[in-house]
Structures are given as structure tokens and as C-alpha cells.
ZAPAZA-277596 format. One line per 5 residues: number of its first residue (from 0); their letters; for each residue z, y, x of C-alpha. Coordinates in steps of 0.001 Angstrom, whole numbers, plus 500000, padded with zeros to 6 digits. Layout:
<atoms>
NUM = a = Z Y X  ...
</atoms>
This chain:
<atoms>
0 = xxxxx = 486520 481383 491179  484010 483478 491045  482247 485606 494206  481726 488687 492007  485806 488425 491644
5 = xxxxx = 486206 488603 495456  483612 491379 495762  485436 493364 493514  488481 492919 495639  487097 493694 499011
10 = xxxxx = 485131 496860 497520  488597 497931 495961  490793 497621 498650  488554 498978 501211  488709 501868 499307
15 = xxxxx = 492108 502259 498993  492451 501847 502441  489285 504094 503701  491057 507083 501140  494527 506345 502041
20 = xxxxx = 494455 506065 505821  492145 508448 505703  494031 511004 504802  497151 510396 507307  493896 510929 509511
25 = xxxxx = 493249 513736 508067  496607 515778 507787  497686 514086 510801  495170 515175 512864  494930 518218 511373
30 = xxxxx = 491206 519536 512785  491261 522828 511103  495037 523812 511239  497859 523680 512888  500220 521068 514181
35 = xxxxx = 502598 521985 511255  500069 521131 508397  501247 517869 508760  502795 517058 505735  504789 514550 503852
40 = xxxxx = 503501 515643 500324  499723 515602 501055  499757 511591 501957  501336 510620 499427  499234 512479 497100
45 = xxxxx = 496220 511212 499031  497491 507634 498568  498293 507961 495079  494935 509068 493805  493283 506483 496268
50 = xxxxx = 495232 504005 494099  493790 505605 491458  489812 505507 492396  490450 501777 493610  491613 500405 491293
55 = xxxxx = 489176 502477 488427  486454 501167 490374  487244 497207 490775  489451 496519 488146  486592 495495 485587
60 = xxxxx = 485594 492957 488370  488045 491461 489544  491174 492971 487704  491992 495611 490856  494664 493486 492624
65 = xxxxx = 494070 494685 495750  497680 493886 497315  498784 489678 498081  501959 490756 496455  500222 491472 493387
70 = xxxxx = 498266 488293 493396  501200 486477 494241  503369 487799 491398  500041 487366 489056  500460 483806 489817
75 = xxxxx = 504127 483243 489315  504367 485285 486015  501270 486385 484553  499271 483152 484766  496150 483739 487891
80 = xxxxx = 495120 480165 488846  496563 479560 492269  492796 478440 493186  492299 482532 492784  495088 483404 495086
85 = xxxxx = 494052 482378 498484  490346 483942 498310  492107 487367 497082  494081 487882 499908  491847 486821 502425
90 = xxxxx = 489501 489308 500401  492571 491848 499935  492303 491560 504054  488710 491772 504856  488477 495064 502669
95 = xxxxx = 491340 496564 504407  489964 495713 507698  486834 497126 506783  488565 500438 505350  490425 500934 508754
100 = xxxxx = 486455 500856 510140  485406 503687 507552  488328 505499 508672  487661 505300 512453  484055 505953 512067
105 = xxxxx = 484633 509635 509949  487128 510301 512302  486556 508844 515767  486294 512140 517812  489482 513340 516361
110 = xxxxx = 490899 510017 517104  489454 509311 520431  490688 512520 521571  493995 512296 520114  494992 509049 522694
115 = xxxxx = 493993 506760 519540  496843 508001 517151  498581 504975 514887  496921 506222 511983  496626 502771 510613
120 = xxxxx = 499682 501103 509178  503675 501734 508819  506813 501667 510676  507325 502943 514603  504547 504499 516404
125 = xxxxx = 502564 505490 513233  502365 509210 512720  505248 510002 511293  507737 508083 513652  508549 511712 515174
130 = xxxxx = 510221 512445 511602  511230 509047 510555  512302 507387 513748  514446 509439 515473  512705 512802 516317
135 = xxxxx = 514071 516365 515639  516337 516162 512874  517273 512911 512706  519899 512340 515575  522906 513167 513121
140 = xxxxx = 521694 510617 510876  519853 508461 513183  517134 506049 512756  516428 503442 510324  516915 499977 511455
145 = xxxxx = 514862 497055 510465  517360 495628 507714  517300 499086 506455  513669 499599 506672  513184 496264 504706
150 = xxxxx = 515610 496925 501812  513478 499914 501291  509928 497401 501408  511465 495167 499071  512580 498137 496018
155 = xxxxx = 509385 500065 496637  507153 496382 496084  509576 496181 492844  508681 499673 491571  505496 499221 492212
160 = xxxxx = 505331 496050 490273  506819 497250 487410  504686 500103 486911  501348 497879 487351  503194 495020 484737
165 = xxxxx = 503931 498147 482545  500422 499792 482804  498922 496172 481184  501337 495480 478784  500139 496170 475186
170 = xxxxx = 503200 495533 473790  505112 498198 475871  503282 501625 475701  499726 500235 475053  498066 502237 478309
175 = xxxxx = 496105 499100 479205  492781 499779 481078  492196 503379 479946  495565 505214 481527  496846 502547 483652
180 = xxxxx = 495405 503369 486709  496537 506518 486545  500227 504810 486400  499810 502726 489196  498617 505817 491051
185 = xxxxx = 501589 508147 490374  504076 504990 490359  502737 504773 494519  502891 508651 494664  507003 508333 492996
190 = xxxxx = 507800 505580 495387  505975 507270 498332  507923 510387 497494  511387 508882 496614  512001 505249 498673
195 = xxxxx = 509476 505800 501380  511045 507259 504369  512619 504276 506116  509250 502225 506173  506432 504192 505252
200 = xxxxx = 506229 502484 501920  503342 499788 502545  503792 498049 499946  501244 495811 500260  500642 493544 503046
205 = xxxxx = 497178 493245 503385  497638 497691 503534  499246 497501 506388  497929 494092 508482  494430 494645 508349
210 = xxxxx = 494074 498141 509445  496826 497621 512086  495069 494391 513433  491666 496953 513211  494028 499668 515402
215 = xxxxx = 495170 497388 517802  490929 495992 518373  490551 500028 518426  492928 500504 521045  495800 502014 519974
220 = xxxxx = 499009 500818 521437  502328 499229 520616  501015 498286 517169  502305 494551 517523  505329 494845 519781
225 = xxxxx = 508358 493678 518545  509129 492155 515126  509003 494852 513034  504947 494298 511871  505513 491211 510264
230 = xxxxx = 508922 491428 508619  509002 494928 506770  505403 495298 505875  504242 492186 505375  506658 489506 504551
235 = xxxxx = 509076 491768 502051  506436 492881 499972  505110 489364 499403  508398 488224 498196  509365 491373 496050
240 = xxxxx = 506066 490997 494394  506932 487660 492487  510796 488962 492348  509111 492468 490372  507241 490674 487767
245 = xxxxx = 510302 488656 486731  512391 491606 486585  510357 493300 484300  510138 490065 482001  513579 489882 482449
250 = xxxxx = 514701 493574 481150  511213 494956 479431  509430 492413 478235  512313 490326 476948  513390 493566 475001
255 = xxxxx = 510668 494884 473264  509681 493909 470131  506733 491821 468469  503805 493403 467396  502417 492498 464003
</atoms>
């Protein structure tokens, strides 16, 4: 293990974090517009192309992980020493937490004057509960329960897996390190846009833990009651991540053929 490895992941995922909350910050605070500028599309655009400048940044350090359920299903299919795995979630962790800071600190007066907005992680109470959990709209369907919410954690981890195990595998369409990231990105922005209303899509445990523990420090409320914190966001993803990876082995990599 090497500490330039663990820099790389901190630096990465605090900026995937500092881009991505920032802009539900942004659009859901909406300084310079109205109420209505809200808007589904613009996060997960915003999230997509913070994917995109992570993971260009750190991946020639420490391979751009930046999610536990990546590291875990790096270790279960594709090999990572499970020495590595520990240190790059509790790295994974400490760069989220420190994201959620950057976040708070560009937009502190907006928050601070907002009541301290969940602006932070997924699920109830975040910024878009009004839309997603139960708000105008959504009585005639109602709300998404927490069985529901989870079956949508565990296919978006899967997508997301098989677009990262796609984007490095030279013997599928040979992006590797030069397009990839931009596959990762848009594979975020397809499942934010297509699977990510019941949850929020986090995807990515250490996402949504260490800016919500940084929320709740902030004072914003409600962030740990109930269940819901640890099962959707957090616990899901870090078993679909593993369960991806063999998929893909299972109907990609199985499938193609040798290259000579």
C-alpha cells in the first residue's frame, strides 16, 4: 500500500463530492432564480461530469475508485489486494467528508439561511423529498418505500459497475484510460436519469455517509432518523458492487472473444 494511492483517493472523491453536492446546492438553492429552477436534469448532469473530473484527475494515482463498492468488487473480481481495501474506503470517506466541507464553505450563507437544507446525501429530507417522497404529484402513486427504494440502490450500483468494468476492458471496446471516464460519467448521468427516483441514486456509500455524517455535525436535521441511512445508501451498494463485476464476467467478458 502505498500513501500516494490513498491521496489519490481522498483528492478524487472529495471532488466528486465538492462538484456533485455542490450543485444540488446550487440548483437547489437557487440564489439567482426562482424556486422553479430547481431541476432534475441539471444534478444529474452536474454529477455526471463531476464523475468525470474525479476520476480524470486521480485515476493515474490511485486508479479513481472513489466508491467502497468499487473497491469491494475490485477485490472480488478484478484482483486489488484486500490489504488495499480497508485504507480506500476509509480514504473514499475522509474525501467525502471533506467535500461536504467545500460545499458548506462556498455556500454557507445560502445554507445558513435556508434552515440548513439536506443538501448532503439521499433519501427523505434531502432536497428533492418534496418530488420523490410524497409531495405534489405523487399522492396517486404514492411514495417509495424502503424495499422499493433499495431495489433501485442495488440495479443502479450494477449499472454503474458495468459501465466502469466496461470502460477498462481492452478486450471489449478498448476505451481504457483515454474515454473511460467519460463512460463512467454518462453511465452515472443514464442511471441518475433512468433508475434514480426512488433513492436518489447514491450509489456509492462513502457518497452518501460522509457528507450526511458532515450535515448532521452542520446541523441539519433528521439526517439519521430511522433506518433508511444505512440500508439503501450504504449497505445495497456495497453488495451490488461485487454482484456487478460478476455479472459482467458472467455475460460480457465470458462472451467476447480473444485478442491475438
Amino acid at each position: 500500500m502505498k500513501m500516494k494511492e490513498l491521496i489519490g483517493e481522498v483528492f478524487g472523491t472529495f471532488i466528486l463530492i465538492m462538484l456533485g453536492d455542490g450543485v444540488v446546492a446550487n440548483v437547489g438553492l437557487a440564489p439567482r432564480l426562482a424556486a422553479p429552477a430547481y431541476n432534475w436534469n441539471t444534478i444529474t448532469f452536474g454529477w455526471a461530469f463531476a464523475v468525470i473530473v474525479a476520476v480524470y484527475v486521480s485515476g493515474g494515482v490511485s486508479g479513481a475508485h472513489l466508491n467502497p463498492a468499487v473497491t469491494l468488487g475490485m477485490a472480488v473480481k478484478r484482483g486489488l489486494p484486500w490489504g488495499k481495501v480497508l485504507p480506500y474506503i476509509v480514504a473514499q470517506f475522509v474525501g467525502a467528508f471533506l467535500g461536504a466541507l467545500a460545499v458548506y464553505l462556498v455556500y454557507m450563507d445560502g445554507l445558513k439561511a435556508a434552515g440548513m437544507p439536506n443538501v448532503w446525501s439521499t433519501g427523505p429530507g434531502s432536497v428533492f423529498g418534496a418530488s420523490f417522497w410524497g409531495g405534489e404529484g405523487a399522492a396517486a402513486v404514492g411514495t417509495y418505500s424502503l424495499v422499493n427504494a433499495s431495489i433501485a440502490e442495488f440495479f443502479g450500483t450494477m449499472v454503474l459497475m458495468w459501465g466502469i468494468a466496461a470502460s477498462g476492458d481492452s478486450k471489449n471496446m478498448g476505451l481504457m484510460h483515454n474515454l473511460g471516464p467519460f463512460l463512467v460519467g454518462f453511465t452515472v448521468f443514464a442511471i441518475g436519469m433512468s433508475l434514480g427516483g426512488p433513492s436518489g441514486y447514491s450509489i456509492n456509500p462513502a457518497r452518501d455517509l460522509g457528507p450526511r455524517i458532515f450535515g448532521a455535525l452542520v446541523g441539519t436535521q433528521g439526517l439519521f432518523d430511522g433506518i433508511y441511512w444505512l440500508i439503501p445508501p450504504v449497505l445495497i451498494p456495497a453488495i451490488a458492487g461485487p454482484i456487478g463485476f460478476m455479472v459482467y464476467d458472467w455475460f460480457v467478458t465470458a462472451q467476447l472473444p480473444d485478442k491475438k
